[in-house]
C-alpha positions in Angstrom: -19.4 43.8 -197.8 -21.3 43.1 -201.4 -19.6 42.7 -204.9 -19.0 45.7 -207.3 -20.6 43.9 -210.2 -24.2 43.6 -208.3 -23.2 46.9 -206.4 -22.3 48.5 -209.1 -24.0 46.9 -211.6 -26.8 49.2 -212.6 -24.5 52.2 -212.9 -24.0 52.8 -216.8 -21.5 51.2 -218.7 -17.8 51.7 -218.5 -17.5 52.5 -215.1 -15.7 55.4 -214.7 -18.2 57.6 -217.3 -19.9 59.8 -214.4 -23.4 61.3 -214.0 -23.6 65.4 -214.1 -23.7 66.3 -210.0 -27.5 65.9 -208.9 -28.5 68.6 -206.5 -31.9 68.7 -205.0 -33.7 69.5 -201.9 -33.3 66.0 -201.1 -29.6 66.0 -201.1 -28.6 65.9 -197.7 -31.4 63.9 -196.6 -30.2 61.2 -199.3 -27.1 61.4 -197.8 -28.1 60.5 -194.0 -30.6 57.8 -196.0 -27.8 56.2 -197.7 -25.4 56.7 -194.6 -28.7 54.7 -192.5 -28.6 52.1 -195.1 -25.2 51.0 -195.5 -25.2 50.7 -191.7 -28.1 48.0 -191.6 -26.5 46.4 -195.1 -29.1 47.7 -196.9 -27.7 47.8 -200.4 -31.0 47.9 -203.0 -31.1 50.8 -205.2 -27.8 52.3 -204.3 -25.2 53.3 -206.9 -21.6 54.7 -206.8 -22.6 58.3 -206.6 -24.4 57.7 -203.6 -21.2 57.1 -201.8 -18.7 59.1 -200.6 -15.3 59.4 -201.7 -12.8 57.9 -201.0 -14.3 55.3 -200.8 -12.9 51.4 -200.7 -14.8 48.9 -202.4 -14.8 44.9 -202.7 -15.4 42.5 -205.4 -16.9 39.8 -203.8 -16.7 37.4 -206.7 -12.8 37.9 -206.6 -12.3 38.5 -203.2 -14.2 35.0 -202.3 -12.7 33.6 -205.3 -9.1 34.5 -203.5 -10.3 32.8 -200.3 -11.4 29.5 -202.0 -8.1 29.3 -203.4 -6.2 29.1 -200.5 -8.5 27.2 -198.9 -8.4 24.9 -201.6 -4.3 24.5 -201.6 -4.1 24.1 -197.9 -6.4 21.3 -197.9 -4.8 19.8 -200.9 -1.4 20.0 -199.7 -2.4 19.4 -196.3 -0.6 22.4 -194.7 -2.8 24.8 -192.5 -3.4 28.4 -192.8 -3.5 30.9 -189.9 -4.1 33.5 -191.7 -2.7 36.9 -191.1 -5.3 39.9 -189.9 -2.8 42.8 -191.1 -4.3 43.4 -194.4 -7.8 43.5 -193.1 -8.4 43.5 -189.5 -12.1 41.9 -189.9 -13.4 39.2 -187.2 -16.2 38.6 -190.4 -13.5 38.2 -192.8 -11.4 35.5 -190.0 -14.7 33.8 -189.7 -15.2 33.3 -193.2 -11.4 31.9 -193.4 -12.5 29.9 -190.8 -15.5 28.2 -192.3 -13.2 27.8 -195.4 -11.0 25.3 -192.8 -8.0 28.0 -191.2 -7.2 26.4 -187.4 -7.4 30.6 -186.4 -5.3 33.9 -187.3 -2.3 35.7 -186.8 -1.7 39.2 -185.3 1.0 41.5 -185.8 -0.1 43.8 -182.3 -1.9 43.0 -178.9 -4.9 45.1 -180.1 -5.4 43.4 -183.1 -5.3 40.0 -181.2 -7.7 41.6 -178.7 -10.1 42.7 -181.5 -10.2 38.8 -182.9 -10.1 36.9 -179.6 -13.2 38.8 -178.4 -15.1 38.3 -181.5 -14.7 34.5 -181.2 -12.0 33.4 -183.6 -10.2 31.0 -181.8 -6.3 29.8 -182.5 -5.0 33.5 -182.6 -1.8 33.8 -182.7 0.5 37.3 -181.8 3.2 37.0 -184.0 5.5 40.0 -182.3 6.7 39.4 -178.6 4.9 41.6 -175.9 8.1 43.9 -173.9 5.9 46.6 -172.6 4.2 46.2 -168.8 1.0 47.5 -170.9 1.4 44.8 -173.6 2.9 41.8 -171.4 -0.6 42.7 -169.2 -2.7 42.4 -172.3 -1.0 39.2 -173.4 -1.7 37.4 -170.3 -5.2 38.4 -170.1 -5.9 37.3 -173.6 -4.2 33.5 -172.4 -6.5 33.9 -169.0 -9.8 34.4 -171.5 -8.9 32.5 -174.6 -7.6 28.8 -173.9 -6.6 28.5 -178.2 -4.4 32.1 -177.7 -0.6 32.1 -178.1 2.5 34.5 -178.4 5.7 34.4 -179.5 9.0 35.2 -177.2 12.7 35.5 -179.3 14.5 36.4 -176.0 14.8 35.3 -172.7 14.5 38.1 -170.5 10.8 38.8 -172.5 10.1 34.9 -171.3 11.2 35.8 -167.7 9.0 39.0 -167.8 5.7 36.6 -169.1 6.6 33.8 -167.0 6.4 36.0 -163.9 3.0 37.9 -165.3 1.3 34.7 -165.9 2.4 33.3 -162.6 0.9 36.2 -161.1 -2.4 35.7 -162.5 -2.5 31.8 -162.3 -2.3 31.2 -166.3 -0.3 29.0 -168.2 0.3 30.8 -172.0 0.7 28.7 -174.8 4.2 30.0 -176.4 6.1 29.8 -179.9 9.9 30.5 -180.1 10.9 33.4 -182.9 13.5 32.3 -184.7 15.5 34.1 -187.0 14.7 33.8 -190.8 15.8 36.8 -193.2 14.5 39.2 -191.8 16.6 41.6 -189.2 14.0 42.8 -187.1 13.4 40.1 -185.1 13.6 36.2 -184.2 16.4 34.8 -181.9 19.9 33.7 -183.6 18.7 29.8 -185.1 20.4 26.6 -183.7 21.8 26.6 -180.1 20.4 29.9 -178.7 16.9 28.9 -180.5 17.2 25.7 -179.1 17.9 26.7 -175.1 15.4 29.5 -175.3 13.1 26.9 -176.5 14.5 24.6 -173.5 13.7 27.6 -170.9 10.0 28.0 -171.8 9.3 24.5 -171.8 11.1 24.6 -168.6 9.3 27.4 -167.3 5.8 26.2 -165.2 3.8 28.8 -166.6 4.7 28.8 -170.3 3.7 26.0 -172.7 6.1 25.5 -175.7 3.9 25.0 -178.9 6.3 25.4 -181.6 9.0 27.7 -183.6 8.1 30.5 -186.3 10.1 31.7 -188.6 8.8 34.3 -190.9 10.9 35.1 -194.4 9.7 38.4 -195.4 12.3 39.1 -197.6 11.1 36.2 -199.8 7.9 37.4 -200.1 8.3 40.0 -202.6 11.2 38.7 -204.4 10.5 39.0 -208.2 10.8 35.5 -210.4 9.2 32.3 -208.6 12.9 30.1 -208.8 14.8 32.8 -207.3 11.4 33.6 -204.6 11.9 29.7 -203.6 16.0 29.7 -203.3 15.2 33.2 -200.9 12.6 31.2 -198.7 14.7 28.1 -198.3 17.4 29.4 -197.3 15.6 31.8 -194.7 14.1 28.8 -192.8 16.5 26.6 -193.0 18.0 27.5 -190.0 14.8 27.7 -188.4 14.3 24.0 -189.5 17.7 23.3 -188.1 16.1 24.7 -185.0 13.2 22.5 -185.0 15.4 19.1 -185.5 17.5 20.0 -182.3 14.4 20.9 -180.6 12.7 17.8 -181.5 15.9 15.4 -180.5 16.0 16.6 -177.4 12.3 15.6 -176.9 10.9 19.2 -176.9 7.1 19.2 -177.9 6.8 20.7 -181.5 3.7 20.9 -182.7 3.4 23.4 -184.7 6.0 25.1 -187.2 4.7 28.6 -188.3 5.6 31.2 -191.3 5.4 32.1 -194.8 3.6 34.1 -196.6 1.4 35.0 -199.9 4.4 35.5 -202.0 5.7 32.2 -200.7 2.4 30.3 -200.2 3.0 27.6 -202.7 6.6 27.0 -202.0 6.4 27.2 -198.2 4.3 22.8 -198.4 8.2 22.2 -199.7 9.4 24.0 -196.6 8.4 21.9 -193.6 5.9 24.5 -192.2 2.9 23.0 -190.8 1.3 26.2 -191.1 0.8 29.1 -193.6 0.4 32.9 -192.3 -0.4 34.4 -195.4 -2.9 37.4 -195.6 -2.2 39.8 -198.5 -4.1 36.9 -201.1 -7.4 38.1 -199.6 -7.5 41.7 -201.2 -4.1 41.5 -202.8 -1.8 44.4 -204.3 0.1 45.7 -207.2 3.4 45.1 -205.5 2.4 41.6 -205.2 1.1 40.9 -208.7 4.7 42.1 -210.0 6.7 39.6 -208.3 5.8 37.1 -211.2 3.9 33.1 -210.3 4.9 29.8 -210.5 3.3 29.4 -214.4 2.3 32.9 -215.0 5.8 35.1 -216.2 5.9 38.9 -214.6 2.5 38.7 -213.6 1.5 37.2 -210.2 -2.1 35.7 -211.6 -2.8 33.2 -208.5 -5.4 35.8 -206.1 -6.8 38.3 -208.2 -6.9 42.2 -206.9 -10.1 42.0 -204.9 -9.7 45.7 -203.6 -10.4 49.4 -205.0 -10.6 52.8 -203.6 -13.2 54.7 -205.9 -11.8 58.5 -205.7 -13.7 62.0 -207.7 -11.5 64.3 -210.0 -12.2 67.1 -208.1 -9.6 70.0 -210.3 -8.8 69.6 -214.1 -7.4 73.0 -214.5 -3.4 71.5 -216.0 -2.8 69.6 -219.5 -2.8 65.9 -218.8 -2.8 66.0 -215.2 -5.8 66.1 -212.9 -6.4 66.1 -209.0 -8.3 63.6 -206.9 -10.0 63.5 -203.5 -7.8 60.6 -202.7 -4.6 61.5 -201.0 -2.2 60.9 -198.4 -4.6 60.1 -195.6 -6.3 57.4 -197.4 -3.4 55.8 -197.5 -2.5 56.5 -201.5 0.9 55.0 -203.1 2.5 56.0 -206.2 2.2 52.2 -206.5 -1.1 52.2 -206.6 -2.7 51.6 -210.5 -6.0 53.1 -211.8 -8.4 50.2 -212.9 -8.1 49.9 -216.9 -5.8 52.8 -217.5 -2.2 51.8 -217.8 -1.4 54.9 -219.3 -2.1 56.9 -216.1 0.5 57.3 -213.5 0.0 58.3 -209.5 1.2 61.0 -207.7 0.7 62.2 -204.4 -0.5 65.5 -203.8 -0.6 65.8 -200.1 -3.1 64.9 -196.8 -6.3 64.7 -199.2 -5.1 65.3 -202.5 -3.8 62.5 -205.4 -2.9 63.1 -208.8 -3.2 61.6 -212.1 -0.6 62.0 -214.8 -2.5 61.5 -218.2 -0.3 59.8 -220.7 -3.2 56.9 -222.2 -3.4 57.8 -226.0 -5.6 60.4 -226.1 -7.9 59.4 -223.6 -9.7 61.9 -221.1 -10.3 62.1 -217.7 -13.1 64.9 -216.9 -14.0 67.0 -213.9 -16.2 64.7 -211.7 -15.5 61.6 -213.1 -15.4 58.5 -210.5 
C-alpha cells in the first residue's frame, strides 16, 4: 500500500490530464517489470500509466489519518474497537488497527475469520452464527487453534449443534449471544428468550458465555446525526435490557459488542464496551451523505481514503463516454468521479461504466485516467 500523493506525485498536474499511449518495443517487458515490482513493493519511478486499469488505489495520508481517528476516540472515550474486516479483508490492515490499540476484529464469514486468525490477529470475533456441518467444523477448529477466537449463537439448536462439535474435539469456544437490534436478519428476540439462551450456553460445559451483540444496522446509514442517535438507541435498548437480566442473574458479561461507523460516536452513550466499526477505514459516498455530528449533509469525520482509477476507453456519443470499469469491478451508480460533480455514473455492463457529462463545459477525452 503507498499514498497517491507520493505515488502519484510525479505524474503532471491535475491528475486526470493523461499522457498520449507510449508504445515501444519495451512495452510488454515494462509491463512484467512493473507487474515484478509492485509484488516486492517496489514503488520508485512508477506512475499511473504503468498500472493497469481498474485499478484501486489508497491515499495513505487519509486512510492512516482515518485510522488515527478512531483510534484516537476509543481511547478517549474509553470504549474498544474490534474492528470489522468486511470492507477490507487485510491481516496488514488488522495489524495496523492493532498497533493503533483494537483488542482484535470482527468477521462476517468463517473464511474471513480463518484468513485473520492464521495471520496472527488475535480477539477475532465471527459475528454470524455457524449452521452448516462445514461451517460449525471450521468454527471449532478456529476455538481448537486460537485461544482469543469467539462466535456468536442467536438460537438454541445452533448452541446444541456447537456444544456437541466442541465436545467432540475436546474445546471449549468462547461464545457471544445475538440479540436482536433493528435489524431482521438475525439476533434472538431481546429479554427473556435472550436471557435463557444466554443461561443454556453458560450452562453448557463446552461453551463459554463472553457477552451479548447487538448490531443496529439500520442506524448506520440513517441521514441527520439526532435522528441517526434516536435510531441506535432504540435498537439496543433491548439488547441492553438483555444484558441487565443477564447480569442479575450472575451471568458473566464481559463484553457488550455492536455499532458501527455511522454510529461510532453515539454508540460511548450506548453502553457498548466495544465498537465494530469498519467502513471509516476507506470510507464511502453513501456514508459521507448521512450528515455528522457538527458537519450538516456532509459526513466530514473519516475522509474517502479509496479510488478506483479507470481509462475512457470509447468517446464516440455527445456528453457521454465509456470506461474500463464496470460491473465486475464492483461499480455503483453511487460511486462519484474525484473533482467532477458534474459527472454522473452509469453502468454499462461486466467491464464497461459510463460517464454522463453534464460539468460546464468541461471534457473528458479518449484515454484520459
Amino acid at each position: 500500500m503507498t499514498s497517491r500523493r507520493r505515488f502519484l506525485g510525479s505524474v503532471a498536474a491535475g491528475g486526470l490530464t493523461a499522457a498520449s499511449p507510449a508504445f515501444s518495443a519495451r512495452t510488454s517487458n515494462r509491463a512484467d517489470e512493473i507487474e515484478t515490482r509492485i509484488n516486492r513493493k517496489d514503488f520508485k519511478n512508477l506512475y499511473k500509466e504503468d498500472l493497469p486499469t481498474p485499478c484501486m488505489v489508497v491515499d495513505l495520508e487519509i486512510f492512516e489519518k482515518n485510522l488515527r481517528t478512531m483510534a484516537d476516540h476509543c481511547r478517549t472515550t474509553g470504549i474498544h474497537l474490534r474492528g470489522h474486516v468486511k470492507v477490507h479483508k487485510s491481516p496488514d490492515i488488522s495489524k495496523r488497527q492493532l498497533a493503533l490499540g483494537s483488542i482484535g476484529v470482527t468477521c462476517a464469514t468463517v473464511a474471513e475469520a480463518e484468513l485473520m486468525a492464521h495471520s496472527g490477529i488475535t480477539g477475532v470475533l465471527l459475528t454470524r452464527q455457524p449452521t452448516s456441518k462445514n461451517n460449525i467444523g471450521r468454527t471449532i477448529a478456529l476455538a481448537r487453534q486460537h485461544p482469543t477466537f469467539a462466535t456468536v449463537v442467536d438460537d438454541p439448536l445452533t448452541a446444541d449443534w456447537l456444544q456437541e462439535a466442541a465436545a467432540r474435539e475436546g474445546v471449549k469456544i468462547r461464545t457471544v449471544v445475538d440479540v436482536f437490534a433493528g435489524l431482521t436478519r438475525h439476533g434472538i428476540e431481546a429479554g427473556t428468550p435472550a436471557l435463557d439462551l444466554a443461561k443454556k450456553v453458560d450452562g453448557s460445559k463446552n461453551m463459554k458465555l463472553i457477552g451479548l451483540m447487538g448490531y443496529s444496522g439500520g442506524a448506520s446509514h440513517t441521514h441527520g446525526f439526532e435522528a441517526r442517535k434516536k435510531k441506535s438507541t432504540d435498537d439496543v435498548a433491548g439488547m441492553l435490557e438483555s444484558v441487565a437480566l443477564c447480569r442479575k442473574s450472575g451471568l458473566p458479561i464481559e463484553i457488550i459488542t455492536g455499532g458501527s461507523t455511522g454510529t461510532y460516536n453515539i454508540d460511548t452513550g450506548n453502553q457498548l464496551t466495544e465498537l465494530q466499526a469498519g467502513s471509516y477505514i476507506f470510507m464511502d459516498t453513501l456514508y459521507r451523505r448521512i450528515g455528522g455530528q457538527s458537519s450538516g449533509t456532509v459526513y466530514t469525520d473519516f475522509e474517502p481514503a479509496l479510488s478506483v482509477m479507470t481509462t475512457v476507453i470509447s468517446k464516440t456519443r455527445l456528453n457521454q463516454c465509456a470506461v474500463d470499469y464496470g460491473n465486475k469491478a464492483m461499480l455503483r451508480t453511487t460511486d462519484e468521479v474525484k473533482e467532477r460533480p458534474g459527472v454522473r455514473i452509469e453502468r454499462g455492463g461486466a467491464e464497461y461504466g459510463k460517464l454522463l457529462l453534464n460539468d460546464g463545459g468541461r471534457d473528458i477525452k479518449l484515454c484520459e485516467r
